[in-house]
C-alpha positions as CSV (number, residue, x, y, z in Angstrom):
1,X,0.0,0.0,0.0
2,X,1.6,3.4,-1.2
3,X,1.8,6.3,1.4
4,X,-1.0,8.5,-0.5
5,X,-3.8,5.5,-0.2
6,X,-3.1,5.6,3.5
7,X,-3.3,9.2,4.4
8,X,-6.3,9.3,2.3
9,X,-7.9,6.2,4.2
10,X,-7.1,8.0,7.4
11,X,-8.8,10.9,6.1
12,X,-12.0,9.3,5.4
13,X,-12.3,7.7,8.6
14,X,-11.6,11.5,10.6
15,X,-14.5,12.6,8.6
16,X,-16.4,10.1,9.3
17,X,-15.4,10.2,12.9
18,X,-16.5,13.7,12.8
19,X,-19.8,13.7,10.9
20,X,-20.9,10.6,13.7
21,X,-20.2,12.2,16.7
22,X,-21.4,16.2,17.5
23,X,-19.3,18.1,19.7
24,X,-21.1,19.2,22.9
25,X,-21.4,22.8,23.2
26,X,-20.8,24.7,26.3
27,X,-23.9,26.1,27.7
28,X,-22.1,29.7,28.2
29,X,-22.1,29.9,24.3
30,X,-25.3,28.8,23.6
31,X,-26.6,31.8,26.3
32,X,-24.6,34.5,24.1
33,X,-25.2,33.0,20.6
34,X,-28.8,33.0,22.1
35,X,-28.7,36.9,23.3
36,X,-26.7,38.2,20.0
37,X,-30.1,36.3,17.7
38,X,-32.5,37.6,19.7
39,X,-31.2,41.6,20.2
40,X,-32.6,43.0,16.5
41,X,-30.1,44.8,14.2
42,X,-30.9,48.7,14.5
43,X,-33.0,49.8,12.1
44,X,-31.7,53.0,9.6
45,X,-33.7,56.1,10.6
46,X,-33.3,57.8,7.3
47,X,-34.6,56.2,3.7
48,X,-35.1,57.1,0.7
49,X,-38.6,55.9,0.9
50,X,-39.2,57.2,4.4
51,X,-38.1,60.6,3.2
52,X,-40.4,61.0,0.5
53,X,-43.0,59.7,2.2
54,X,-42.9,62.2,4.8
55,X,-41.2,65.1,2.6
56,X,-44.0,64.8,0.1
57,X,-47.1,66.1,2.4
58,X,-44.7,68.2,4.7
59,X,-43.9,70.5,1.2
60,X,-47.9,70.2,-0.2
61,X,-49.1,71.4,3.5
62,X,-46.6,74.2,3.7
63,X,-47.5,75.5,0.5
64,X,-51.5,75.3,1.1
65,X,-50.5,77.2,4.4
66,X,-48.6,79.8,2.8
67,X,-51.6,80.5,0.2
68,X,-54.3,80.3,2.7
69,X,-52.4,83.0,5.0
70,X,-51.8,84.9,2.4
71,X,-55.8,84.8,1.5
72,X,-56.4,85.6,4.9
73,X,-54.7,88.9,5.0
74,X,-55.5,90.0,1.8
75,X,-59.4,89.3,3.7
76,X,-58.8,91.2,6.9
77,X,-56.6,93.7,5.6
78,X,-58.2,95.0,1.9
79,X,-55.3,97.5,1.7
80,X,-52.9,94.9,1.1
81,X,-54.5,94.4,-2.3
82,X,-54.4,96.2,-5.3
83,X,-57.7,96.7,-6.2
84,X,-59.4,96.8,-2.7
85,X,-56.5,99.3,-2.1
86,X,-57.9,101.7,-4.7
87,X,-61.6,101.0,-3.9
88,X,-60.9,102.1,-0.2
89,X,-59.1,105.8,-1.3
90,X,-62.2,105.9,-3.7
91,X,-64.7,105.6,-0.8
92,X,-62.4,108.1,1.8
93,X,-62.5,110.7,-1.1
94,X,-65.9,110.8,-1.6
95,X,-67.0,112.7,1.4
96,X,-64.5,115.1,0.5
97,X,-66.1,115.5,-3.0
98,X,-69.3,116.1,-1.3
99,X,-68.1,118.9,1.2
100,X,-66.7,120.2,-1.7
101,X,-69.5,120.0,-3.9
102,X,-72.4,122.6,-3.5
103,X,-75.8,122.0,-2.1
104,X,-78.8,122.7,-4.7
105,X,-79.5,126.6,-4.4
106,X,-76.0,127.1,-2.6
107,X,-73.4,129.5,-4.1
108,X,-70.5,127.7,-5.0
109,X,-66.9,129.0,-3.6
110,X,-64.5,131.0,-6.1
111,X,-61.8,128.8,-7.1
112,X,-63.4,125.5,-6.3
113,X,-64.7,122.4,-9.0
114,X,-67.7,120.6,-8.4
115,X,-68.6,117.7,-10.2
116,X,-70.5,115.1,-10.9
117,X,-70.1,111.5,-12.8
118,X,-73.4,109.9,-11.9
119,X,-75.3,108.6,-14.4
120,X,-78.7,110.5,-12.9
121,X,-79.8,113.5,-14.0
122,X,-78.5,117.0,-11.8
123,X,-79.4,119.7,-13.4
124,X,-78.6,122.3,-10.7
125,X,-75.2,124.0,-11.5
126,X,-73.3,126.3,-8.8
127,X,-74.5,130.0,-8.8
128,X,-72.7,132.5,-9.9
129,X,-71.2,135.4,-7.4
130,X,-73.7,138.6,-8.0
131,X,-71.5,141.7,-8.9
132,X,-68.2,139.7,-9.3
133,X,-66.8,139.0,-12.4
134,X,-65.7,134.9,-12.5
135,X,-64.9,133.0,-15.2
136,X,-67.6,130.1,-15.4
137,X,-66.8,127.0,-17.3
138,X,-69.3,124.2,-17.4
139,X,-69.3,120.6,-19.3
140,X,-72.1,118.0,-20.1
141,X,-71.4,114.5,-21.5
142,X,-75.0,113.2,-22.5
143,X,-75.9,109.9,-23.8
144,X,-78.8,109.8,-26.8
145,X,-80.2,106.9,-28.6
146,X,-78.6,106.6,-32.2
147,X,-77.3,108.9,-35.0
148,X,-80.9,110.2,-36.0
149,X,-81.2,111.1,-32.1
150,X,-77.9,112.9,-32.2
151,X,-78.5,115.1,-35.2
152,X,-81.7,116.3,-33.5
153,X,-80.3,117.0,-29.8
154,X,-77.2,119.0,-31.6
155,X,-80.0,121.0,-33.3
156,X,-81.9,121.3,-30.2
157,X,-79.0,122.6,-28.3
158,X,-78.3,125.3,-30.8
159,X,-81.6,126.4,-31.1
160,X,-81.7,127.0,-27.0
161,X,-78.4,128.6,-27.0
162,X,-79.7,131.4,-29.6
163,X,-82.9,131.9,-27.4
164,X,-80.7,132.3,-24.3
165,X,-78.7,135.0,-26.2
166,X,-76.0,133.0,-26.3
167,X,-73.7,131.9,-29.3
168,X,-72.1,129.2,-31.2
169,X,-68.1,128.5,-30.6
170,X,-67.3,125.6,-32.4
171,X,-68.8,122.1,-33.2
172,X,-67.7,118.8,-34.1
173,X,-70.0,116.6,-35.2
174,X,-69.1,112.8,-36.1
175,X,-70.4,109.3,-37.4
176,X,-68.4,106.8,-38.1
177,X,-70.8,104.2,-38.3
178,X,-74.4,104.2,-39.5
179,X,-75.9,103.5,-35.3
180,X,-72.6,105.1,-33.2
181,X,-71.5,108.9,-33.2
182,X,-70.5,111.5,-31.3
183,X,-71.2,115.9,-31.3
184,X,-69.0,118.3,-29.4
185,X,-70.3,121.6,-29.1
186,X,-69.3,124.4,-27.5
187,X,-71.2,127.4,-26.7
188,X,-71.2,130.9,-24.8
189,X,-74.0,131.9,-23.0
190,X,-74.7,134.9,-20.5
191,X,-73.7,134.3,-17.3
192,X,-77.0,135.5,-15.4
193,X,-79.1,132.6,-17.7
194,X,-76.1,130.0,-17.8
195,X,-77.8,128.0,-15.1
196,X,-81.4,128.0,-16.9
197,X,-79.1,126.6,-20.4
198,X,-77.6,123.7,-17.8
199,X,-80.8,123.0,-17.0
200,X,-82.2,122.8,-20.3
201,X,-79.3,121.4,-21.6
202,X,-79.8,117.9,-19.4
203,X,-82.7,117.4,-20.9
204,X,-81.5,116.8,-24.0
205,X,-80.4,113.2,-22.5
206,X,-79.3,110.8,-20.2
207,X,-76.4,113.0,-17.8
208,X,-73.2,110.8,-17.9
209,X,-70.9,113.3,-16.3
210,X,-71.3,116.9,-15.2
211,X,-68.3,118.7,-14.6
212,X,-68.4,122.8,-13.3
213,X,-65.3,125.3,-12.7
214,X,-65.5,129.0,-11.7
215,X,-62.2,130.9,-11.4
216,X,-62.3,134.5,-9.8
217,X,-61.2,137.5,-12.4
218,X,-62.2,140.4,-10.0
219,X,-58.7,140.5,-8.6
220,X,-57.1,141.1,-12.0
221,X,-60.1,143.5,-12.8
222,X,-59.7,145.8,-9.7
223,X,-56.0,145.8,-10.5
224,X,-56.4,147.2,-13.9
225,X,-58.7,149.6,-13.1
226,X,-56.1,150.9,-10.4
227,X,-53.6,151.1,-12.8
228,X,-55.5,153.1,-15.5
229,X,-56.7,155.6,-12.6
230,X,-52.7,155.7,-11.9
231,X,-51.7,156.8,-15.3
232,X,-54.8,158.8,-16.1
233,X,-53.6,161.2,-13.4
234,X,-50.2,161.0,-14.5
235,X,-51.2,162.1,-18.2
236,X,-53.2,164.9,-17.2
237,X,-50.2,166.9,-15.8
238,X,-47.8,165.5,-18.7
239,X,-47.0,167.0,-21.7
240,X,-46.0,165.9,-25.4
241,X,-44.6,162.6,-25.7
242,X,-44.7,161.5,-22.0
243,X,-48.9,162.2,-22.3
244,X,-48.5,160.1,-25.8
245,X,-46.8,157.2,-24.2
246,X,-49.3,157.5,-20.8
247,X,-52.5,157.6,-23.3
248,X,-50.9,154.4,-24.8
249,X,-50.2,152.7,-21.9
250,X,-54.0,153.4,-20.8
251,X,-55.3,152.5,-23.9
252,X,-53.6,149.0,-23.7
253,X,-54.7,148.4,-20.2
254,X,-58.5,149.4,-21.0
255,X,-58.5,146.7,-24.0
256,X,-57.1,144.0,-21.6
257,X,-59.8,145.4,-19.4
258,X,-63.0,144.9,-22.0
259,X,-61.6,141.9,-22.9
260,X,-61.9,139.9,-19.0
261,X,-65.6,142.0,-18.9
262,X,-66.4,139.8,-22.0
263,X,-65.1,136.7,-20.3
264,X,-67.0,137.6,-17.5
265,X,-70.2,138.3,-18.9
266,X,-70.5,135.1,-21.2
267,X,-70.1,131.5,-19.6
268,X,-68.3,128.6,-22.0
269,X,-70.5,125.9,-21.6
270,X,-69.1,122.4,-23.2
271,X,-71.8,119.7,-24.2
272,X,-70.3,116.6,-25.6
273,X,-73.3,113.8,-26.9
274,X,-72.4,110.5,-27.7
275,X,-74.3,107.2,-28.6
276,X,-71.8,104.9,-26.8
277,X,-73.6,103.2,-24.0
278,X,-71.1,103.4,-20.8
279,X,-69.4,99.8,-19.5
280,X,-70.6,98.7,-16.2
281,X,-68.3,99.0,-13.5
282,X,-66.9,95.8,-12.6
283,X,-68.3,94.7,-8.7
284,X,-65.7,95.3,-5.8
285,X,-64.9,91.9,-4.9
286,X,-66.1,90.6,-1.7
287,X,-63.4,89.7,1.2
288,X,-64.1,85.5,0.5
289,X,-63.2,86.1,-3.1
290,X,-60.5,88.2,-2.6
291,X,-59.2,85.7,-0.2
292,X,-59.9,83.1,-2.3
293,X,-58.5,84.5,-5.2
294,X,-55.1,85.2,-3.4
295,X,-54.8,81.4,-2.3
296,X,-55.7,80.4,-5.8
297,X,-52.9,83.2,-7.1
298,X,-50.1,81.8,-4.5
299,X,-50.9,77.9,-5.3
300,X,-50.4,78.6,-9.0
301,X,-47.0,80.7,-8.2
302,X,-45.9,77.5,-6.4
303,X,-46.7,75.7,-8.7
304,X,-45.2,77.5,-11.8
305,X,-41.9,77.8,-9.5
306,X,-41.9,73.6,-9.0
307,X,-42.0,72.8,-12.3
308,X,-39.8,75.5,-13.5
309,X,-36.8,73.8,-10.6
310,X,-38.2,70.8,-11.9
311,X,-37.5,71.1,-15.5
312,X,-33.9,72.7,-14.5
313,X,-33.0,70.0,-12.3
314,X,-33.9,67.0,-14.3
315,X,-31.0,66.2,-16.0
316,X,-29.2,65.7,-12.3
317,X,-32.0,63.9,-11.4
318,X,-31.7,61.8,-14.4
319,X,-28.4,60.9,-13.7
320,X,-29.2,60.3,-9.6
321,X,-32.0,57.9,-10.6
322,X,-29.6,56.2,-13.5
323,X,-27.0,55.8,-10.8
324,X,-29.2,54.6,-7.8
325,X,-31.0,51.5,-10.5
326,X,-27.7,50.6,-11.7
327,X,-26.1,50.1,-8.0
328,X,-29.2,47.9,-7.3
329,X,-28.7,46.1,-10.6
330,X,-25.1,45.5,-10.0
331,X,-25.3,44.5,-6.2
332,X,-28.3,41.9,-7.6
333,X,-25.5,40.6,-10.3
334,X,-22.9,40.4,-7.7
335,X,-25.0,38.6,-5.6
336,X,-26.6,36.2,-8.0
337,X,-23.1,35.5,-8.8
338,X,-22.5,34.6,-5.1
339,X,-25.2,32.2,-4.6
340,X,-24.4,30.4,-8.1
341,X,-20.9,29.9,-6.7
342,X,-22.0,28.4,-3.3
């Protein structure tokens, strides 16, 4: 028998000697194998998965927070807004525009405007000052049904301007379409009847605005008249060409004189008709749709801003998501590779 059939005889029977009898193990073992099996391996905190999971609704409920505070504000505080900011000045204004305003039968104050954008009719215009001389400016915008309409109220207004003693300054008279025009005319009348032509001049339609401005000339007028007392005294002890020049100078000052008498005496009255129906006025928003409208404004910023980071970042996360599959693919090879081996 060679040496190599005896070691290997020798083997077998070791192996065989080992697979038939188990080695006892000590009990101290068994009681720490038994403690390391039953204390579980710590779990990771952070995943991928637990992060989106929780990331996902933290994001979506801090954006619907942000667009619902936002609403809120802009629904207690109508300032913050742009249009309830303007409807707010609007509404402080307006008792301002009535103090300013005169009262039917009132005489309005020189220097001051009162106006009127209402669509009802008010016919009463501020009063002249008695023995003052103002300049009185007033404007009409009327609204009249159709071209045929239009042609008729221009005449009509004509017609009363001649029987108030007044007279025609200009006209302008337009249709650019057969059912849609417009007539601007623009007329002097006497001051003491220039209320009576306002009043018969709203007739003529439906008042869209009213607009009235007096200015005070009796300064300027007093001052003249000074002035020419001044030099008349001064030319009556002159002589020659010093009385030539004085009697100039006089003459000058009584024209600019006549010619604020005849701005005085006559009132410009403007009286623009139209066939344009006026727009509605949008409604003033109420504080829930304002608030609403806010959240729904916020929301579709957010919105617009994720998909715009979105679109920028997608090639990176292209090439994370690329990466992440193809680690799991390979660590799957390597360890189907493993288990093929074993």
């Amino acid at each position: 028998m060679s040496p190599e059939t005896l070691i290997d005889e020798r083997f077998d029977e070791l192996v065989s000697a080992l697979r038939a009898e188990t080695p006892g193990t000590p009990q101290d073992l068994r009681e720490r194998v038994a403690g390391i099996t039953a204390t579980p391996l710590p779990a990771r905190r952070f995943t991928t998965r637990r992060i989106l999971t929780f990331a996902a609704p933290a994001i979506a409920g801090l954006s619907l927070a942000v667009a619902v505070a936002v609403g809120l504000n802009s629904a207690i505080d109508p300032g913050g807004s742009g249009g309830a900011g303007n409807s707010g000045s609007s509404s402080a204004a307006e008792p301002r525009a009535r103090e300013l305003a005169p009262q039917v039968g009132e005489r309005a104050p020189i220097g001051t405007v009162a106006t009127d954008s209402s669509a009802q009719k008010r016919a009463v215009a501020p009063i002249p000052t008695d023995g003052r001389a103002q300049d009185y400016n007033a404007s009409l915008v009327l609204l009249v049904d159709g071209t045929e309409d239009l042609s008729a109220t221009t005449q009509r207004a004509l017609r009363t301007t001649r029987r108030l003693g007044g007279y025609l300054v200009s006209v302008n008279y337009t249709t650019p379409e057969p059912v849609e025009g417009t007539a601007a005319v623009r007329v002097r009348i006497p001051v003491s009847r220039v209320q009576a032509a306002i009043v018969q001049f709203s007739g003529l339609g439906r008042i869209l605005a009213q607009d009235t401005r007096i200015s005070d000339l009796q300064l300027p007028l007093d001052e003249l008249t000074r002035q020419i007392r001044r030099l008349e005294r001064r030319a009556a002890a002159a002589k020659g060409a010093e009385r030539e020049r004085l009697l100039a100078q006089i003459a000058s000052l009584r024209r600019q004189r006549l010619e604020i008498n005849r701005r005085a005496a006559f009132a410009t009255v403007s009286l623009d008709l139209t066939t344009h129906e006026p727009k509605e006025p949008a409604a003033t928003p109420g504080r829930l749709d304002r608030a609403l409208g806010d959240a729904v404004g916020i929301l579709a910023a957010e919105l617009i801003i994720a998909a715009y980071v979105l679109i920028v970042a997608s090639p990176l996360l292209v090439l994370l998501a690329a990466a992440f599959f193809g680690n799991r693919a390979l660590r799957r090879h390597a360890d189907q590779q493993l288990l093929e081996r074993a």
